[in-house]
Every structure is written in C-alpha cells, then in structure tokens.
C-alpha positions, 0 to 999 in steps of 0.5 A: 689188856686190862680188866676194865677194857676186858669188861667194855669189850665184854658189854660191846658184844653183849650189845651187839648181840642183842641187837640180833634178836630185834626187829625194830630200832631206834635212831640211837640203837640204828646208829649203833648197828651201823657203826655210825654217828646218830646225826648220819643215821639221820642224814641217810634218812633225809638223803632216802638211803635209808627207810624209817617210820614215824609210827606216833609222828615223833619218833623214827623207827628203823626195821632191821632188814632196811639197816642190813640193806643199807650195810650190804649195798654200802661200797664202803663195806664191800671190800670187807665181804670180797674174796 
C-alpha cells in the first residue's frame, strides 16, 4: 500500500471518528455516516425512514440517534451484525 492510500484511509477513520463525538449532522455529514449517496439520504427523509429537522427552514438537521435507528432496522445491514 502506497503512502497516499495509507494517509486517505488514515483521514477516512479520522472522519469516522469524529462523527462519533456529535449529536446532530447535516445531510452531507448523514450521508457519510451512513455510507450513503446524499440524494438516498434525502429520499429516506421523503420516504419517512428517516426523521429530520428543519430548525431555520432551510436546512435538514439529522440526530444521530435516528441514523443509528435507520442503520440497526435496515435488513441490508442485519446479515453483518447475525451470529
């Protein structure tokens, strides 16, 4: 593995880790969380599988606590976490 893959991996989990210290995400930061294109996020949010907030009216404002809801009762995830 080259350096430049070493360093992009390095700043991919430096990335995750700090999503672990918020509470609260945008729909760029959402759609990273989940390992997902930002335009699913949205459709999610249309579709009600997933809550958001519009605090100013403009923006949405994911809570992490819904994301990690959406991630633990996604069937596409289960087979991961079986025994």
């Amino acid at each position: 593995m080259t350096e430049k893959e070493l360093n992009k991996i390095a700043e991919m989990v430096l990335k995750k880790l700090d999503y672990l210290n918020k509470q609260y995400f945008t729909a760029n930061e959402a759609a990273n969380y989940l390992g997902l294109a930002i335009q699913t996020v949205y459709k999610l949010v249309s579709d009600k599988r997933i809550k958001a907030r519009k605090p100013n009216g403009k923006v949405l404002i994911f809570d992490r606590s819904e994301l990690d809801k959406y991630l633990n009762s996604n069937k596409q995830w289960k087979f991961l976490t079986q025994s």
